[in-house]
N, C-alpha and C positions, 0 to 999 in steps of 0.2 A: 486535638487537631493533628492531620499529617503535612508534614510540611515535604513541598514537591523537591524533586532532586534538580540537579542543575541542567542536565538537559531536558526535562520535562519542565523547568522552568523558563527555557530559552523558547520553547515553542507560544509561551504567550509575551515574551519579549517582542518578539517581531509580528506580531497579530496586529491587522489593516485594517483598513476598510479595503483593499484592495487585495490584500492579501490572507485571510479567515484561517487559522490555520487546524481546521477539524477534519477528520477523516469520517468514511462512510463504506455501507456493505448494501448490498442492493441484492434482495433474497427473492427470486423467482419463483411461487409455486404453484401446484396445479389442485384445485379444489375438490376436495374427498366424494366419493361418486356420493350421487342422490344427497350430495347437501342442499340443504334448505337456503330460499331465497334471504332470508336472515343470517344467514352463517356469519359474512365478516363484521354487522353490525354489532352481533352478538358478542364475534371475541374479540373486538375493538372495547364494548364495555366490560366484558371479563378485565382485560387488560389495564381499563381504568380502576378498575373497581379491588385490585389485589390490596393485601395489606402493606405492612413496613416494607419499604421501599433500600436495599439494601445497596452499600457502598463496592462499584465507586458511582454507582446512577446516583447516590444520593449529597454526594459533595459538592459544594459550590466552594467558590473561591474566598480566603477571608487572607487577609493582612495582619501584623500584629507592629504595634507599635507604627513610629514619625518614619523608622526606615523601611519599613517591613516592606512595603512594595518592591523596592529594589532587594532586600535582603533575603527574607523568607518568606515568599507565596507560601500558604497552607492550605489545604485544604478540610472545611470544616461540615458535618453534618445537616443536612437543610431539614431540619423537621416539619414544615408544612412543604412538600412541594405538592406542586399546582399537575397531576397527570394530565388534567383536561388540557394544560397548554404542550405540554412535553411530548404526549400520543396523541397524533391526528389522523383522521380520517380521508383521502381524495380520492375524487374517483376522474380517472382520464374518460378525455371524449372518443366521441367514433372514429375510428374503427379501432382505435385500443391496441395500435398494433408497436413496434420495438421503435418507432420512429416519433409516437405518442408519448412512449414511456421515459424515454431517453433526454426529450422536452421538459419532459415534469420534473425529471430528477435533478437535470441539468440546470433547470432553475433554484430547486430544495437547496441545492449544493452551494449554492451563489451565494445565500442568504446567510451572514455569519450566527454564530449563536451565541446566547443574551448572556453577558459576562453578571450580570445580578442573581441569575439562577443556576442550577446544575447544568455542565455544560454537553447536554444531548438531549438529539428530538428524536423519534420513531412515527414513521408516517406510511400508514395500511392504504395500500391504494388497488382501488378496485377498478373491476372495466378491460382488463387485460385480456386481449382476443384468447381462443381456445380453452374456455375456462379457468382463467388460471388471474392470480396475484401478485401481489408485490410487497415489499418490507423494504424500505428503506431507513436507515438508522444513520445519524451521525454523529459521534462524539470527539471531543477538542481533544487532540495528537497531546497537549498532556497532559493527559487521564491514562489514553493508551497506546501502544503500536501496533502494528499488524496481525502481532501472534496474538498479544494479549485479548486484542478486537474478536477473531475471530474465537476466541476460545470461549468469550464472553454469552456472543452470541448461539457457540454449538451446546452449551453445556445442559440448554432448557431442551433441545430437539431431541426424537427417539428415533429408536430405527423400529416399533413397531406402526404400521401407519391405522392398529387400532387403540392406541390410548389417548386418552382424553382427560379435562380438564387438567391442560398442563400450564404453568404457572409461566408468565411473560421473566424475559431476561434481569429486569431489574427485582425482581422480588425473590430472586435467588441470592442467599448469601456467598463469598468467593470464601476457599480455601485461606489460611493464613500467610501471610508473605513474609519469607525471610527480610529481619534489615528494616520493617518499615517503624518510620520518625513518625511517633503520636506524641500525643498531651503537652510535657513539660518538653519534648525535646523541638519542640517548632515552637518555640519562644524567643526571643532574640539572644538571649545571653547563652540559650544553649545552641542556636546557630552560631555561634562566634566559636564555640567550646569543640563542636565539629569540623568550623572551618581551621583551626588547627590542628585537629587530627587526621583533616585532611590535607593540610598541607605536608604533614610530616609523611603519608601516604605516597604526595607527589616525589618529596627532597628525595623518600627510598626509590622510586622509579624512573626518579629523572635520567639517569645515566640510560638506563633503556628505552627511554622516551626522547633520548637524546640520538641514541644512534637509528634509533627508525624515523628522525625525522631527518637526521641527516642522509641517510638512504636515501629519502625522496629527493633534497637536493641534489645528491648523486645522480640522480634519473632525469632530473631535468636539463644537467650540464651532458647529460650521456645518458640521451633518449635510445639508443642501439643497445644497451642494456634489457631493453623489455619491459620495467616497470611505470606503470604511468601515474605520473603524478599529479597533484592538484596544480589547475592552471595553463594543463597543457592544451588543454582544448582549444578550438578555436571559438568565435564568437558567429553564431549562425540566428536563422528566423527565433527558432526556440528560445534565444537567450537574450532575450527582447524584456523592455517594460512589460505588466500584465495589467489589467483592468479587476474589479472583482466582481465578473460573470463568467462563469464555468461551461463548459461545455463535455460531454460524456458520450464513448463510444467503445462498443463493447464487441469480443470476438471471444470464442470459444474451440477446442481441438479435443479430440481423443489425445491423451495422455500419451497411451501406446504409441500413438502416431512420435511424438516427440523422444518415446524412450528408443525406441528401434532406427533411430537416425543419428543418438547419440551413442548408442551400444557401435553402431556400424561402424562412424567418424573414428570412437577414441575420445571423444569430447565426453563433455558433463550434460544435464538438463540443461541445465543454469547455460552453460555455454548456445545449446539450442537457443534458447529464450531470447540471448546476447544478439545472435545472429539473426533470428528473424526481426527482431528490432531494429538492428541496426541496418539491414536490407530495407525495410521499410523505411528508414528514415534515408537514408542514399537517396530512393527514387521520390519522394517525396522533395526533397530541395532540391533534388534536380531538374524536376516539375514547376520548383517556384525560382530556378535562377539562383539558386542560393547554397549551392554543396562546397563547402571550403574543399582546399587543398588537402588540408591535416583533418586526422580523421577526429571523429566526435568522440566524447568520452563520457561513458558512464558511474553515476553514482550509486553504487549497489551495496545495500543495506543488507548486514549480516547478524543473524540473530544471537545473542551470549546470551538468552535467559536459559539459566539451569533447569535441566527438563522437571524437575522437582517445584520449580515456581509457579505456581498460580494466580500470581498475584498481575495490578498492572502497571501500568508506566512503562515508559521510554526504554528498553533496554537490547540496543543494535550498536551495533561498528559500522565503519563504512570502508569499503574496498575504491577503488577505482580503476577501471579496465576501459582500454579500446575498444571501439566501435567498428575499424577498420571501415569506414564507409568512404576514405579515398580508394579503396583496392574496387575495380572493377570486375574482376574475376571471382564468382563467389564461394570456389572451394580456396584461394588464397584468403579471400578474408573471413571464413570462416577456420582457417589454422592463424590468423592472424588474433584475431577472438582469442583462439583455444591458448592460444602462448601467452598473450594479457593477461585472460584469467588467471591460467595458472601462478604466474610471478604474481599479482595482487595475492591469492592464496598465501600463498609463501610468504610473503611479507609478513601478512597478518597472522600465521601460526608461526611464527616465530618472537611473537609477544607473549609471556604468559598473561594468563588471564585476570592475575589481579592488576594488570594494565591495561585492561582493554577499554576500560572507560575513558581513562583518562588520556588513551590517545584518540576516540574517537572526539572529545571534545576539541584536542589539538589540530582534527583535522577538520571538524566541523568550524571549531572557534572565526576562521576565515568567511565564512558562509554566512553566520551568524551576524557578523559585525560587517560586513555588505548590508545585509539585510537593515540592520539598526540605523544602521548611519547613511541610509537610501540612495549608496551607491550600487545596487542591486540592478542586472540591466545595463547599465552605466561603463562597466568593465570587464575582464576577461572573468569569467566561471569558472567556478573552485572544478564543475564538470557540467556535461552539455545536458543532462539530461538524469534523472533517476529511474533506475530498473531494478525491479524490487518482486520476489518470490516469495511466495508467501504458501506453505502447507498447510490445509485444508480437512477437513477429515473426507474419508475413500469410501463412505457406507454412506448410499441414499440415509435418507435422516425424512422425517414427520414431524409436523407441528399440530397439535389438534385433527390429526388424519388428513394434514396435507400433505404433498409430496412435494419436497424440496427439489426440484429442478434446474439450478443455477445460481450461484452465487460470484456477485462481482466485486471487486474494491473501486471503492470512488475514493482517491485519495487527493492530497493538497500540491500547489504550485506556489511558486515564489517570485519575484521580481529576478530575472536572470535565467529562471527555468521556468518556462512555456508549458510545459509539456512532464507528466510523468505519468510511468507505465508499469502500474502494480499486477501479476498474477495471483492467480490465489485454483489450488487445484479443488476441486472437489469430485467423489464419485466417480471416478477411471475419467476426469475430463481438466481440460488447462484454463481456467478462464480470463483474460487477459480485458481489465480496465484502463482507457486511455483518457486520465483525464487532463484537459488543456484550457488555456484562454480564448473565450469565444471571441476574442477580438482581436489578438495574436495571433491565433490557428484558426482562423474561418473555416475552413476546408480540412478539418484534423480527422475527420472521418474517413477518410481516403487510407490513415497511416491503418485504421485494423483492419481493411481490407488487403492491405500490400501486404501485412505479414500474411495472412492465409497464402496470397498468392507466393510467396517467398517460400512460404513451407510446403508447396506444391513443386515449385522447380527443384528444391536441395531433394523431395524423396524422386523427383526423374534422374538426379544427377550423380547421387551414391548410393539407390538402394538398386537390387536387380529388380530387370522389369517383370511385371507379373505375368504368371502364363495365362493366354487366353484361353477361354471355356471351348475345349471341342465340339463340334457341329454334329447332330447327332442325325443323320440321313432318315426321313422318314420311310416309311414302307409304303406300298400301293393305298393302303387303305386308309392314310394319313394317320395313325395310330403311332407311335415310338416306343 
């Protein structure tokens, strides 16, 4: 058995009924010319029909020992799993179009996953207007995170769109992970044997773990300092109770578009990304009555897995920046943005990195124990909102000679946070997932429409304008 780490433990700590806490990838594609009316039935039961079923698709959840539920979650081997319940088949009704699709999913997502078996479903959905498909997958945040998700899912895809019979994501074995706890080590006596080698881990980092938390103190007595810290936010619509029925709405950008407005600024991507979100969320509360004073603040998930790791589980920091969504002028708040980022940056590289876990629980631990103790909602938010980038692979990719055209992140929400806003780039484009409470955010499809319109006004406002095409005068004979 593997036994899970402690922040990939804490994501089934606060697991609801209200609150599910599994993430998801929603894979767009277009169907290989002159395929047959059987194609996706076909690789629906290819898909079932693969062999050994490889980890971490094949882990469910096991306990060891009277304490093990609270002490050490593990994860154990499921040797019968059931594909026919895990891969399902839908097909959407007429007319099949992004507003059909987004229903279907928006439901999938709602539905927690069965803590008895391995915790991910994969659901082929047919019917998608202009010949084209869909793949939606979702598996429990601790199994994976964003990068590991996505790496999961690219490693079966090719970039030729002529080969074939390629084997579905779970019947690929992963690479080996540094560090990972099997067999006798997710026992209880050897949790106990760890948790002192982890404590003495912390006793060495405390004094560093001491002064960047007092830093944050510092920031909050002396906000004019620049760093933002947890709790400064204020409390808006977003950071409301949640239900657990999801709602999904998705936007997409040329890449270019976002690199050429950040090359222009000074700014980062990541800064871009900050801004159009937090643009869009300005006009959006200011639509429902509801824009505080103090600006929003974001929770933005930063990746420490060693590019060398293949493996999966939990492995992010969290930063937190302004939103600047009191500043009305939006070339101030987008330097308002750019100076947040930067001072969170700094903060966080100036941790070495055999601390970076163990502040990121310092900083999570607050969030965490809202969430348990169901004060979540209830009170001010560690931040207003999570905005989360996520890299993609840049080369069109194929599945069985399809053509991969889109890929979204459906990720989780919490009681306190309404609302989160995953990108994920793929093939020179930005694809931005906004997933929210459909009964929180009734109207949350509004917010991917404002950033398009947001990232329309910032390129009139700091890029030059473009020259117009010359008029070419034709001759008598109407001919040019």
């Amino acid at each position: 058995m593997k036994r899970l780490g402690t922040l990939d433990a804490s994501w089934l700590a606060v697991e609801s009924e209200d609150t599910p806490m599994h993430v998801g990838t929603l894979q767009i594609f277009s169907l290989p010319e002159g395929a047959p009316d059987t194609f996706l039935r076909d690789m629906v039961n290819s898909m079932k029909e693969t062999g050994d079923v490889a980890p971490p698709w094949s882990y469910k959840l096991a306990w060891s020992g009277f304490l093990g539920r609270l002490l050490v979650p593990s994860w154990k081997i499921d040797k019968s799993i059931d594909l026919d319940y895990h891969v399902r088949h839908s097909a959407l009704p007429k007319p099949g179009g992004e507003r059909e699709l987004g229903i279907l999913v928006s439901r999938l997502h709602s539905n927690p996953l069965d803590f008895s078996r391995p915790l991910w479903e994969c659901h082929v959905i047919e019917g998608l207007e202009n010949n084209r498909f869909a793949l939606y997958t979702k598996m429990h945040h601790s199994m994976i995170d964003g990068i590991s998700g996505v790496r999961l899912l690219q490693r079966v895809l090719s970039t030729s769109p002529d080969e074939r019979d390629m084997p579905p994501p779970w019947s690929v074995k992963p690479q080996s992970r540094r560090g990972s706890k099997t067999d006798s080590e997710a026992t209880v006596p050897a949790a106990f044997s760890q948790a002192l080698d982890a404590l003495k881990v912390q006793a060495d980092m405390a004094p560093t773990l001491w002064r960047a938390g007092s830093r944050l103190v510092h920031s909050v007595r002396h906000p004019e300092d620049g760093l933002t810290a947890p709790f400064t936010g204020p409390v808006s619509k977003i950071n409301h109770r949640v239900t657990g029925q999801r709602r999904l709405a998705t936007q997409h950008y040329e890449l270019e578009r976002l690199k050429e407005l950040a090359r222009v600024s000074g700014a980062s991507m990541n800064d871009i990304v900050l801004y159009l979100c937090g643009t869009a969320l300005r006009r959006f509360l200011l639509e429902q009555d509801d824009l505080p004073d103090t600006p929003l603040t974001a929770g933005i998930p930063v990746n420490i897995r060693p590019a060398d790791d293949q493996g999966t589980g939990t492995q992010i920091s969290f930063m937190i920046a302004s939103l600047a969504t009191d500043e009305a002028d939006p070339l101030t708040r987008l330097q308002n943005i750019k100076s947040s980022s930067r001072r969170a940056k700094e903060h966080l590289q100036k941790l070495p990195k055999s601390a970076l876990n163990q502040y990121t629980m310092l900083l999570m631990s607050p969030y965490i124990l809202q969430l348990m103790s169901g004060l979540g909602g209830r009170m001010r938010p560690v931040f207003n909102v999570t905005i989360s980038n996520v890299p993609g692979p840049q080369r069109t990719l194929y599945y069985e000679g399809a053509r991969l055209e889109a890929m979204y992140p459906v990720s989780l929400i919490a009681h306190g946070g309404a609302l989160n806003i995953t990108c994920l780039s793929y093939a020179g484009s930005l694809n931005f997932g906004f997933t929210g409470c459909r009964d929180t955010l009734p109207s949350m499809q509004k917010l991917a429409v404002y950033t398009g319109e947001a990232l329309d006004d910032l390129e009139k406002l700091i890029l030059p304008p473009k020259p117009k095409p010359k008029k070419v005068r034709a001759n008598k004979s109407g001919t040019v």
